[in-house]
N, CA and C atoms as an extended XYZ file, in Angstrom:
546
Properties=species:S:1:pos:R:3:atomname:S:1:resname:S:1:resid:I:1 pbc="F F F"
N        48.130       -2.591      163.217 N   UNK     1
C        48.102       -2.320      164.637 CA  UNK     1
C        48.468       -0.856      164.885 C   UNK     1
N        47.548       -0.172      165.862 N   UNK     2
C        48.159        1.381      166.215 CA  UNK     2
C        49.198        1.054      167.640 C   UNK     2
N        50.303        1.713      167.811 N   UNK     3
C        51.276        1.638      168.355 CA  UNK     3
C        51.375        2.596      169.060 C   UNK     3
N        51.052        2.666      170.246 N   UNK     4
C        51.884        4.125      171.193 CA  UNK     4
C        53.236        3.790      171.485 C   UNK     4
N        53.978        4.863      171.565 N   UNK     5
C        55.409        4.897      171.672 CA  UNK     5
C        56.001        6.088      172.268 C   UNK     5
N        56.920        6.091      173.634 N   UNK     6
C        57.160        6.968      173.954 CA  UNK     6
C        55.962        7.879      174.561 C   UNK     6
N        55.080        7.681      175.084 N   UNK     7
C        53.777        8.094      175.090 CA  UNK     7
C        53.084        9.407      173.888 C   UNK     7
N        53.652        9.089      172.802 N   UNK     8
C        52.815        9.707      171.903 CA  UNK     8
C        51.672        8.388      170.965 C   UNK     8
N        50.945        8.908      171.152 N   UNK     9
C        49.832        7.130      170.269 CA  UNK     9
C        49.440        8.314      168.537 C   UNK     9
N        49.298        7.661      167.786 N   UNK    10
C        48.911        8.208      167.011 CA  UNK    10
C        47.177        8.553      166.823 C   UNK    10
N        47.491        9.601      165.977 N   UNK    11
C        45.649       10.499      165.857 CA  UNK    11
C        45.450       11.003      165.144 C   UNK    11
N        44.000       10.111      164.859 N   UNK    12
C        43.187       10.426      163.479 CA  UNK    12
C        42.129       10.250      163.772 C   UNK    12
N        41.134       10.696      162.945 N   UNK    13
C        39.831       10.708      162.781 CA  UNK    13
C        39.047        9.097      162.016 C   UNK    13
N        37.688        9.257      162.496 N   UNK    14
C        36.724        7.841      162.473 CA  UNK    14
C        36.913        7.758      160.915 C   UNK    14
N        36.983        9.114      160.219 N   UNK    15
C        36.824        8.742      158.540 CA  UNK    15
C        38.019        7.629      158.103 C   UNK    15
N        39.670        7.334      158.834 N   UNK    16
C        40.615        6.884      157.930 CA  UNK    16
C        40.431        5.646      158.255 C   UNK    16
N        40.415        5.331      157.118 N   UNK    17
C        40.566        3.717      157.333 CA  UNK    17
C        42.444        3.257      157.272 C   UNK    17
N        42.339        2.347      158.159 N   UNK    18
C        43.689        1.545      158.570 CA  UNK    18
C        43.377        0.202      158.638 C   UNK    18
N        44.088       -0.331      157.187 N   UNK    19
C        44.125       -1.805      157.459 CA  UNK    19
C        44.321       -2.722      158.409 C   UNK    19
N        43.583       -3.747      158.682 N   UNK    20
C        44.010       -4.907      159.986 CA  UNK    20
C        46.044       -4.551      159.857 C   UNK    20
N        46.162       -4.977      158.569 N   UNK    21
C        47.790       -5.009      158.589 CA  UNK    21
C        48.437       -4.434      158.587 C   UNK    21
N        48.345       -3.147      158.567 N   UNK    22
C        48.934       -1.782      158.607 CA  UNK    22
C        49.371       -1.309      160.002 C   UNK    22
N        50.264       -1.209      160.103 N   UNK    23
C        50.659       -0.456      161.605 CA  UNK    23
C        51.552        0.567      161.430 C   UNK    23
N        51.178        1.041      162.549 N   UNK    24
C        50.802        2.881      162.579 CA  UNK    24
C        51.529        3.378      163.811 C   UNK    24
N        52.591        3.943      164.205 N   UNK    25
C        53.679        3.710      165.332 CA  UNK    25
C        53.798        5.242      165.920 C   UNK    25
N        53.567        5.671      166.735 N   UNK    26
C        54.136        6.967      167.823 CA  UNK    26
C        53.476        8.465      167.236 C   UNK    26
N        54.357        8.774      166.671 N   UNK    27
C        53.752       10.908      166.996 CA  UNK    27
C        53.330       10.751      165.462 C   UNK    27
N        52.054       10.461      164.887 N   UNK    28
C        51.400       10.433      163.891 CA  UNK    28
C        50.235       10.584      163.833 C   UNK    28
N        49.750       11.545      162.656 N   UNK    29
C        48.511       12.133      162.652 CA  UNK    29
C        48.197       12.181      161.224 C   UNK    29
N        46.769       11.473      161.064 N   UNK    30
C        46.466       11.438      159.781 CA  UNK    30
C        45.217       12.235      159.906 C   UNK    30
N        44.835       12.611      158.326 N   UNK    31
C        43.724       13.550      158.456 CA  UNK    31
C        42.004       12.853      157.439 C   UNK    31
N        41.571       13.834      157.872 N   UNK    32
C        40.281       13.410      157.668 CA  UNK    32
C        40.392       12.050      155.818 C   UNK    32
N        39.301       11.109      155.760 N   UNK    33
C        39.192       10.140      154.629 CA  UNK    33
C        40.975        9.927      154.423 C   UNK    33
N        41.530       10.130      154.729 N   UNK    34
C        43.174        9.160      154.604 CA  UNK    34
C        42.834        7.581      154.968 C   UNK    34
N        44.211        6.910      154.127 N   UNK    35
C        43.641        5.465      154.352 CA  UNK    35
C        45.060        4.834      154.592 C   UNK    35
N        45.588        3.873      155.225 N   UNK    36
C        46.691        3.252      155.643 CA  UNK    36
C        46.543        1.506      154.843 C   UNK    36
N        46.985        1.173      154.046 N   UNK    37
C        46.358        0.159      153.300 CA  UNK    37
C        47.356       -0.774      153.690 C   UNK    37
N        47.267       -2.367      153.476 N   UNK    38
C        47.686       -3.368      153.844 CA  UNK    38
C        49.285       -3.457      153.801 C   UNK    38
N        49.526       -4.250      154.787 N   UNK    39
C        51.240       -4.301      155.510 CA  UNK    39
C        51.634       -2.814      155.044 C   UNK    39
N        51.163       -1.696      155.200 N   UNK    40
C        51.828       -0.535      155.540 CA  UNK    40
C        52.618       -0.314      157.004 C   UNK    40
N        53.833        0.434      156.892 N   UNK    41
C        54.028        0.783      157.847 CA  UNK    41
C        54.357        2.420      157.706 C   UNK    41
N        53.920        3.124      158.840 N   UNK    42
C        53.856        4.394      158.899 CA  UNK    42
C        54.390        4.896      160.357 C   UNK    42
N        55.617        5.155      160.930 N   UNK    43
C        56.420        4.821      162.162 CA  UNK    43
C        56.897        6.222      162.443 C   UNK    43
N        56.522        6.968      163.431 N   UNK    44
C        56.635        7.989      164.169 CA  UNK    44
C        57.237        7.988      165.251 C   UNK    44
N        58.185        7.350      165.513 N   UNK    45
C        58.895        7.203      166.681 CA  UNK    45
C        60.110        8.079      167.477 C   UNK    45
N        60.949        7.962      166.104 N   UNK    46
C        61.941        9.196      166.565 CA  UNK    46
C        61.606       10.470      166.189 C   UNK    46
N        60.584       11.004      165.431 N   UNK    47
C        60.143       12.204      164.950 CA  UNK    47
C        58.862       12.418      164.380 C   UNK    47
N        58.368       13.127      164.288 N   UNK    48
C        56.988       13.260      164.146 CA  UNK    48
C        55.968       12.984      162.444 C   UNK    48
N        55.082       12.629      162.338 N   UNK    49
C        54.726       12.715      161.065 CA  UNK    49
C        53.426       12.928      160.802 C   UNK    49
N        52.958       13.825      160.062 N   UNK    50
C        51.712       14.491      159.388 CA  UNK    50
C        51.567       13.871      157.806 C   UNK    50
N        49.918       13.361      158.264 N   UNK    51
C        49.740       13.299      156.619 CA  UNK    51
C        48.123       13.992      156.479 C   UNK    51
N        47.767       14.327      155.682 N   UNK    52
C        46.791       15.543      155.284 CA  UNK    52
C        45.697       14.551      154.979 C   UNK    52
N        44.665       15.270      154.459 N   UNK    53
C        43.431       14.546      154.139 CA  UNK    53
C        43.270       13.630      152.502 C   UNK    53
N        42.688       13.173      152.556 N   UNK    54
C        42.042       12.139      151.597 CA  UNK    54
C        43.512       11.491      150.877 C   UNK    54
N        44.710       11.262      151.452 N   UNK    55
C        46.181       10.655      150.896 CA  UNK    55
C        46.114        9.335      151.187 C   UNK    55
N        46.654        8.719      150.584 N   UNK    56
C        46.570        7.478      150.368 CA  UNK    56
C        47.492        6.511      150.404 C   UNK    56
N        48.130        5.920      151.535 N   UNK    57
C        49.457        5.506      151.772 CA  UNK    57
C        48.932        3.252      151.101 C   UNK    57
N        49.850        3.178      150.105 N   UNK    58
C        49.447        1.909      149.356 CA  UNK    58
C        49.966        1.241      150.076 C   UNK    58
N        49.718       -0.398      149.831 N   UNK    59
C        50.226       -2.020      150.346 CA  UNK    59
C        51.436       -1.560      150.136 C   UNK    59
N        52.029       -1.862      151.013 N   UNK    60
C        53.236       -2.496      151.813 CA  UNK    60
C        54.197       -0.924      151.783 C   UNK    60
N        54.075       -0.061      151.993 N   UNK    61
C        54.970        1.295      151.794 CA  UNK    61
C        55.432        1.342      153.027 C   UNK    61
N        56.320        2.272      153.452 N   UNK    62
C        57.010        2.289      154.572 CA  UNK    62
C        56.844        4.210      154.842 C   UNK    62
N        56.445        4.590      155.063 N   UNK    63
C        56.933        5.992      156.029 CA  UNK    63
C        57.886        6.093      157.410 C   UNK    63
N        58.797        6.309      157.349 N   UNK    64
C        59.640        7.309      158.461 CA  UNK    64
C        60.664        7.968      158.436 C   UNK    64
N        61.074        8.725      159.375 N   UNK    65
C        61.616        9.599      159.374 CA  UNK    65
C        62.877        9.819      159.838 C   UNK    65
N        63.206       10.945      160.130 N   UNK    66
C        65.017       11.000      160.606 CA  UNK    66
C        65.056       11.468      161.784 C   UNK    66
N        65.877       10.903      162.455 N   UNK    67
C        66.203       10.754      164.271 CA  UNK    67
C        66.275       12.329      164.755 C   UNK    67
N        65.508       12.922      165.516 N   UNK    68
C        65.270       13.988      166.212 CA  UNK    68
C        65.844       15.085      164.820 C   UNK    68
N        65.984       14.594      163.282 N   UNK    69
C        66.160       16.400      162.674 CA  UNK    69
C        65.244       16.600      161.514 C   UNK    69
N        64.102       15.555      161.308 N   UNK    70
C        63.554       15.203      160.347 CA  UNK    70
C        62.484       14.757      160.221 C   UNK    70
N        61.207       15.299      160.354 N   UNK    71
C        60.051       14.608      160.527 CA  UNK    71
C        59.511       14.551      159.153 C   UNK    71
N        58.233       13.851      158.720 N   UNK    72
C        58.162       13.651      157.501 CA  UNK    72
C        56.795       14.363      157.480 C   UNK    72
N        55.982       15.139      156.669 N   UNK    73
C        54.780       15.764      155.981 CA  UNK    73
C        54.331       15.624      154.830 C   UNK    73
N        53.496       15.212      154.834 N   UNK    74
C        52.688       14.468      153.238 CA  UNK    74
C        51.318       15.097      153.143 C   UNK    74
N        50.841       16.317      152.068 N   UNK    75
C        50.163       17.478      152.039 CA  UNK    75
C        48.616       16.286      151.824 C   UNK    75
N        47.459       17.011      151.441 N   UNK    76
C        46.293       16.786      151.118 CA  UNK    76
C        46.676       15.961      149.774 C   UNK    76
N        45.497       15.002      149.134 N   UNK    77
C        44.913       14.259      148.052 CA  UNK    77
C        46.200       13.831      147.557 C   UNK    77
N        47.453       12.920      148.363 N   UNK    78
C        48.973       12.614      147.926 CA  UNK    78
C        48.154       10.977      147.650 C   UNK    78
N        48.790       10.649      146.585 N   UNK    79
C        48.974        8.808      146.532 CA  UNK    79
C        50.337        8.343      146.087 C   UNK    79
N        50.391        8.064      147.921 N   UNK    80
C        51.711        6.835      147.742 CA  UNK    80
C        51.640        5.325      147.065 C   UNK    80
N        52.128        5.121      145.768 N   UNK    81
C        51.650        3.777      145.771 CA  UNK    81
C        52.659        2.790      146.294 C   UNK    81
N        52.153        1.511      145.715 N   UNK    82
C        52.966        0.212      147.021 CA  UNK    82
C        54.127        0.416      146.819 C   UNK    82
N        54.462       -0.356      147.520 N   UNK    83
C        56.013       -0.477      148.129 CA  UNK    83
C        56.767        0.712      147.639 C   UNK    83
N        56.194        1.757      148.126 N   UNK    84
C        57.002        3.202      148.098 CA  UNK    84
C        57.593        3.090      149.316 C   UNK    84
N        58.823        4.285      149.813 N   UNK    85
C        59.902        4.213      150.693 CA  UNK    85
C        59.982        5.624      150.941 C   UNK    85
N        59.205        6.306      152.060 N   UNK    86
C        59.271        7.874      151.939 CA  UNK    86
C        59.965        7.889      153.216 C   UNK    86
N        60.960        8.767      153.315 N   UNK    87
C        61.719        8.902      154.242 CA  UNK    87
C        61.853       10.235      154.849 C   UNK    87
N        61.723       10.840      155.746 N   UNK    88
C        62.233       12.379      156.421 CA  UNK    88
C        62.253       12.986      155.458 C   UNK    88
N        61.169       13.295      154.472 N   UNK    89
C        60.827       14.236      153.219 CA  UNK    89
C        59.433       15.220      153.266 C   UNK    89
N        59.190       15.987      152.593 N   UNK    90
C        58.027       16.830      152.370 CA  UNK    90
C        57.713       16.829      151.238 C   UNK    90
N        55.790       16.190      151.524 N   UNK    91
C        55.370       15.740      150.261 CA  UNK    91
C        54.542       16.607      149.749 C   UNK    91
N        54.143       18.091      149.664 N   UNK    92
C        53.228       18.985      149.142 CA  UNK    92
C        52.126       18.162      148.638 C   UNK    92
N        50.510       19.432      148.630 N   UNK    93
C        49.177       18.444      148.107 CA  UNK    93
C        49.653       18.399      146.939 C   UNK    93
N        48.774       16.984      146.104 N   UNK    94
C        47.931       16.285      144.984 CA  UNK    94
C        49.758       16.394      144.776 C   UNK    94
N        50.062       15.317      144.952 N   UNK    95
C        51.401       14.472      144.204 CA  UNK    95
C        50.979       12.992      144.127 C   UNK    95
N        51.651       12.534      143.085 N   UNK    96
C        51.706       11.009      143.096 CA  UNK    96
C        52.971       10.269      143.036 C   UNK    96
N        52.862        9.924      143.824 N   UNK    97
C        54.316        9.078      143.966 CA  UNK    97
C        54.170        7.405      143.308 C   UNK    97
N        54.719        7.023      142.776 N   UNK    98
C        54.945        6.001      142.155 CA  UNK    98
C        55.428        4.678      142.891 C   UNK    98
N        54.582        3.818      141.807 N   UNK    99
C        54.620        2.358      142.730 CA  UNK    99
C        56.307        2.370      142.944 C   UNK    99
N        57.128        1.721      144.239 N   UNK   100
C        58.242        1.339      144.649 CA  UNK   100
C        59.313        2.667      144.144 C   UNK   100
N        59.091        3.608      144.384 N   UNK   101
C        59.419        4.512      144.317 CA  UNK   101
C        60.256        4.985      145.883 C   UNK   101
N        61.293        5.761      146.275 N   UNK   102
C        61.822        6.473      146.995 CA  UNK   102
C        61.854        7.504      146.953 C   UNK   102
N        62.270        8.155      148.441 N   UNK   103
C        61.908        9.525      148.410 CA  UNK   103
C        62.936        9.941      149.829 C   UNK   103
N        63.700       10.391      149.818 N   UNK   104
C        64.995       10.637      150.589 CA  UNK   104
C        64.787       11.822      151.397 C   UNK   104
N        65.479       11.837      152.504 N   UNK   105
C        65.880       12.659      153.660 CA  UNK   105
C        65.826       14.140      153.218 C   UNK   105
N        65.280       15.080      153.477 N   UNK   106
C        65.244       16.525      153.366 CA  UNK   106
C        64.584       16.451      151.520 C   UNK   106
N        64.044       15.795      150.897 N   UNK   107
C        63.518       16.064      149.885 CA  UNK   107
C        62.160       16.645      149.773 C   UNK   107
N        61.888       17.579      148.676 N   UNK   108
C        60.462       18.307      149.002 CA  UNK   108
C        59.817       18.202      147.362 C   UNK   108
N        58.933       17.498      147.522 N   UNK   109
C        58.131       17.517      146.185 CA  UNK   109
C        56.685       18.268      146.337 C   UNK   109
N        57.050       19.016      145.780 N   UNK   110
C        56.143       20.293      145.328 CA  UNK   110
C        54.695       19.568      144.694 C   UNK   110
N        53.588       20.665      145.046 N   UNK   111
C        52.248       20.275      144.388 CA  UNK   111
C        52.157       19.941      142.746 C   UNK   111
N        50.968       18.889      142.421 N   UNK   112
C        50.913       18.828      140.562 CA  UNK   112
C        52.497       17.800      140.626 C   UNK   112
N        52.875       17.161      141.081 N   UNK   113
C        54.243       16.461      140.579 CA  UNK   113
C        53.994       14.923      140.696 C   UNK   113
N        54.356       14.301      139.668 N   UNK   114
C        54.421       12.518      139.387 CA  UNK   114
C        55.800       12.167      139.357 C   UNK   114
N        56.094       11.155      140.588 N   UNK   115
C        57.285       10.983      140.449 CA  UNK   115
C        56.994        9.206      139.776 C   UNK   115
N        57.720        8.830      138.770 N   UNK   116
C        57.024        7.753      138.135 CA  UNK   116
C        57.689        6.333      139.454 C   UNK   116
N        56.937        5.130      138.817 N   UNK   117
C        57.613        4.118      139.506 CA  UNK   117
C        58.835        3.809      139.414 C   UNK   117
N        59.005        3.520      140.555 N   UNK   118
C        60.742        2.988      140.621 CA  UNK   118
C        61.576        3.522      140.655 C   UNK   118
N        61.324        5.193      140.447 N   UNK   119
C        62.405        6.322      140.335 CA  UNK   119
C        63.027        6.652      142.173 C   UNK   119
N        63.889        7.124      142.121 N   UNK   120
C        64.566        7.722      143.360 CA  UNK   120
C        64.933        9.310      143.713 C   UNK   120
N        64.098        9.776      144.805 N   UNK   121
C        64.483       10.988      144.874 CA  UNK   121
C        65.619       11.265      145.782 C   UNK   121
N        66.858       11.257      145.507 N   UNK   122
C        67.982       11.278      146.571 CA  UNK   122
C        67.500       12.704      147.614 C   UNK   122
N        68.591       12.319      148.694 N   UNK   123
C        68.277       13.419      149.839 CA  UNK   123
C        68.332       15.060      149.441 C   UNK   123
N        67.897       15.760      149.785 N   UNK   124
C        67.904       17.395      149.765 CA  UNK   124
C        67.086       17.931      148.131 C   UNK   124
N        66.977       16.494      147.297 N   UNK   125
C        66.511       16.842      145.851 CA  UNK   125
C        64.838       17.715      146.423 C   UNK   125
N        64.346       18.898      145.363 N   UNK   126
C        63.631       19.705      145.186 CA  UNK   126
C        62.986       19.370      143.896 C   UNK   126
N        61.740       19.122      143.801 N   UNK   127
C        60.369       18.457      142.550 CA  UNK   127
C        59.567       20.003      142.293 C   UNK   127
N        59.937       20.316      141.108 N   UNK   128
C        59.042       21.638      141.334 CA  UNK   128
C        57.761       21.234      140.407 C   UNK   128
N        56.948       21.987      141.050 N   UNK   129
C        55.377       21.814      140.890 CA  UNK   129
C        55.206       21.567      139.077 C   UNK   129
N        54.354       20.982      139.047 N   UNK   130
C        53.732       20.866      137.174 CA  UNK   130
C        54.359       19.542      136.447 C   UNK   130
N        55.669       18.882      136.844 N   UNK   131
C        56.692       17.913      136.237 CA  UNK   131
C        56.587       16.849      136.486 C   UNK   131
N        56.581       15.909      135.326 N   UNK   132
C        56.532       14.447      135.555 CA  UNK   132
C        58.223       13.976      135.560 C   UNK   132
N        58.342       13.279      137.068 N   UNK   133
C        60.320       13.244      137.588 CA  UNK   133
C        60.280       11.542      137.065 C   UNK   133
N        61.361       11.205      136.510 N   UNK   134
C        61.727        9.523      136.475 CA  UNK   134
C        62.949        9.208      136.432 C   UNK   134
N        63.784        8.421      136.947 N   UNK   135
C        64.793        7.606      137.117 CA  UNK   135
C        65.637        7.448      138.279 C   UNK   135
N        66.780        7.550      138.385 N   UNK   136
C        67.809        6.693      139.254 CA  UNK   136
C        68.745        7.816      139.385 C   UNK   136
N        69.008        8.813      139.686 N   UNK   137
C        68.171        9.754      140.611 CA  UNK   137
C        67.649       10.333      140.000 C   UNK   137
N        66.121       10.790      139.861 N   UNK   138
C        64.965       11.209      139.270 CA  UNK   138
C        65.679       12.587      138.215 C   UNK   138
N        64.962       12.895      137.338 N   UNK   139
C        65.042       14.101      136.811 CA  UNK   139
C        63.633       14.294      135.631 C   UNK   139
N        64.185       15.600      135.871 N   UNK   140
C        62.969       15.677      135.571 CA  UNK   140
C        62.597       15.824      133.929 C   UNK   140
N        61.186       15.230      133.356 N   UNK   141
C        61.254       14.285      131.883 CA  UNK   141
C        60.376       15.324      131.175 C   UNK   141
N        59.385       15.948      131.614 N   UNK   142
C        58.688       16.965      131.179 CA  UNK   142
C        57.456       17.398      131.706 C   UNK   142
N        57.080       18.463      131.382 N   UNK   143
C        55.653       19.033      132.104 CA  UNK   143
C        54.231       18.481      132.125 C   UNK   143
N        53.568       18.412      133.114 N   UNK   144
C        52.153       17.336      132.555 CA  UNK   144
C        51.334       18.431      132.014 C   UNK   144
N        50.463       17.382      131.674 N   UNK   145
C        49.244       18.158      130.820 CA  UNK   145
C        48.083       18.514      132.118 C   UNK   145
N        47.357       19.311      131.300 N   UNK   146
C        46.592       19.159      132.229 CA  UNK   146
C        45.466       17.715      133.025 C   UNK   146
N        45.345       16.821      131.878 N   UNK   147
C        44.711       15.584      132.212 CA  UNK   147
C        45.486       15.425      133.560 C   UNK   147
N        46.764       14.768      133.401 N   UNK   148
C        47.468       14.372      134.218 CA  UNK   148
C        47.543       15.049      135.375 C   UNK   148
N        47.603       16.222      135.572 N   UNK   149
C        47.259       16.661      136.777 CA  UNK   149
C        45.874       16.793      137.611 C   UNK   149
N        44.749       16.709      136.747 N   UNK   150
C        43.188       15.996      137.048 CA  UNK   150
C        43.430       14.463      137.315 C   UNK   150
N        44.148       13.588      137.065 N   UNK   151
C        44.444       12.187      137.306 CA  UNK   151
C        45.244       12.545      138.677 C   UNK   151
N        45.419       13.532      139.555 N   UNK   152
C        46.521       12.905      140.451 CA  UNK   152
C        45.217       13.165      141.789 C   UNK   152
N        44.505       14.103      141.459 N   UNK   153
C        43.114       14.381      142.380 CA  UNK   153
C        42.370       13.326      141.977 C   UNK   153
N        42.069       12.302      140.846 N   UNK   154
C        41.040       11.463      140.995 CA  UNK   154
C        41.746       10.256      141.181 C   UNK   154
N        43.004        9.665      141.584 N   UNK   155
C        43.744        8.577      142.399 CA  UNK   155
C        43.077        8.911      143.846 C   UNK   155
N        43.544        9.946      144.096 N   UNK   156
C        42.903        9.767      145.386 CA  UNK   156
C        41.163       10.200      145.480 C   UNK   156
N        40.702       10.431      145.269 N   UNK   157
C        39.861       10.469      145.330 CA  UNK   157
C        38.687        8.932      145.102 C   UNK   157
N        39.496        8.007      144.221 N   UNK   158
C        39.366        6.742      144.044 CA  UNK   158
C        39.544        6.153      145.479 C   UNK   158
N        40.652        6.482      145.892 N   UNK   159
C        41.353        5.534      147.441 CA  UNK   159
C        40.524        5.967      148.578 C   UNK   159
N        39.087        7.357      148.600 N   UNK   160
C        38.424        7.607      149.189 CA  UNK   160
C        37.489        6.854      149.158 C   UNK   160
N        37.156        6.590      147.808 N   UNK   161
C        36.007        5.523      147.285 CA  UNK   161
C        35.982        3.800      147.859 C   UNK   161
N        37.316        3.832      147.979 N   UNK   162
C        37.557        2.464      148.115 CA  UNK   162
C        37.501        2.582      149.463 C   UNK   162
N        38.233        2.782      150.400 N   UNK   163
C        38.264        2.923      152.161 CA  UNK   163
C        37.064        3.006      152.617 C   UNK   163
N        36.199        3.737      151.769 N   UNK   164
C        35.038        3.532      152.263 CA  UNK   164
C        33.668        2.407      152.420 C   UNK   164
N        34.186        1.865      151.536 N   UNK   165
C        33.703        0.388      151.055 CA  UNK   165
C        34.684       -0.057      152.367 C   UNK   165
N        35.402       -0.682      151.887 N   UNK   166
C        36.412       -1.009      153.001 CA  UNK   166
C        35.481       -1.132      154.435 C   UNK   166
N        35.781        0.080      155.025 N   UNK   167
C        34.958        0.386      156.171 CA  UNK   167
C        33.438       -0.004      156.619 C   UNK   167
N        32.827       -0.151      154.944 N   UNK   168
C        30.944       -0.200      155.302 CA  UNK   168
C        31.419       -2.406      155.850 C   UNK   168
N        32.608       -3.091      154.885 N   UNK   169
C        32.648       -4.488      154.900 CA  UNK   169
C        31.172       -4.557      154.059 C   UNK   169
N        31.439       -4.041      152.957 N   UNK   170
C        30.195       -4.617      151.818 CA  UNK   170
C        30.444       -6.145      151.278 C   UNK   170
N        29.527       -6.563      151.532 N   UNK   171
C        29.361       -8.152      150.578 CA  UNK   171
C        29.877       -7.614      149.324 C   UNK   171
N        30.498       -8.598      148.087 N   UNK   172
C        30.465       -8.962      147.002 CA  UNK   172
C        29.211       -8.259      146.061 C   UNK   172
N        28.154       -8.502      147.015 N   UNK   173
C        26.765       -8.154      145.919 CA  UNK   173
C        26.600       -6.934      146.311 C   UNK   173
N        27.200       -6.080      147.312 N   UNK   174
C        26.864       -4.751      147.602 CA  UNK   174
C        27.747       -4.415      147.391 C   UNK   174
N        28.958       -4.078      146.749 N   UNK   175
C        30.211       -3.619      146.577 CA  UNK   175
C        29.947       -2.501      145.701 C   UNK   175
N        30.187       -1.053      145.968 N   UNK   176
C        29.700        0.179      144.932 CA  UNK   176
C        30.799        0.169      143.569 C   UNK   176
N        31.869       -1.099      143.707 N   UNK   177
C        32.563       -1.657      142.363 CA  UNK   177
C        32.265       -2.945      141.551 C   UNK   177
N        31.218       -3.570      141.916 N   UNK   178
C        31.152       -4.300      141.508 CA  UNK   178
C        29.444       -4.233      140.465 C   UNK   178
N        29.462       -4.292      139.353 N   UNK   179
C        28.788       -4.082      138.137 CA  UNK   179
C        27.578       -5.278      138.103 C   UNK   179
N        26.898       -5.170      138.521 N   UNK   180
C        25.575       -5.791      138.213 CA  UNK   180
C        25.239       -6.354      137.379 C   UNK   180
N        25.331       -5.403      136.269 N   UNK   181
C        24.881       -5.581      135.136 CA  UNK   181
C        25.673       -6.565      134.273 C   UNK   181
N        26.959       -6.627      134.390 N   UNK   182
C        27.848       -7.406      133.265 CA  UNK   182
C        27.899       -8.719      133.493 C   UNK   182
């Protein structure tokens, strides 16, 4: 459900797809092919929130932010996966954030960065660009390769693929994933 609140409604373009179950709450703006995927919530109420183009917020994640000192920004080609927990943070482009993963108040993860699943980025922590971060409070484990940083542009770029299907409501037999042949 999209939610106006406070009379700010949120705004985006015809490209994002937003799940039936996904609701989408107050001063929020998503950008071009972004996708809001099932029981997401993404809540702009007490502060404002930007998310960039082709990012990919997974099943059941939560976005928001901090009461009038903290709005949250999530750069171009980001994939949040599920039940991630991003809070009043700054997410620089092509990051991947990890399934059930956190991400704390004044934290800024820099471009090229994998924060793995399940890890926690406590508040004010800084992700500098190129590093794969993991644990309880994250640190950082070592530098990616270059594959891995071509894998964080073709996640999303996948979640473009998919929303868009999504959106056409392809049958089973028209599905541009589903293999014919096998």
């Amino acid at each position: 459900m999209i939610y106006e609140f406070l009379d700010a409604k949120p705004d985006y373009p015809d490209s994002v797809f937003v799940a039936p179950s996904a609701d989408i709450i107050g001063d929020v703006v998503l950008g071009e092919e972004s996708s809001a995927w099932f029981n997401t919530t993404i809540r702009g109420d007490v502060n404002w929130i930007e998310i960039g183009q082709r990012t990919n917020i997974q099943d059941n994640s939560c976005i928001h932010v901090m009461n009038q000192t903290g709005p949250t920004e999530i750069g171009n080609d980001v994939t949040i996966g599920h039940n991630a927990m991003v809070h009043g943070c700054t997410i620089h482009d092509q990051a991947l954030i990890g399934i059930h993963a956190t991400i704390l108040d004044e934290a800024i993860i820099e471009s090229d960065v994998i924060v793995a699943a399940g890890s926690l980025v406590p508040p004010g922590k800084r992700l500098e660009s190129g590093y794969m971060y993991m644990g309880t409070p994250v640190k950082q484990v070592r530098k990616l390769t270059d594959e891995e940083i071509a894998s964080i542009k073709e996640h999303a770029d996948n979640y473009v693929k998919y929303a868009r299907a999504y959106m056409q409501k392809d049958t089973y037999e028209t599905n541009p994933f589903y293999d014919k042949d096998e």
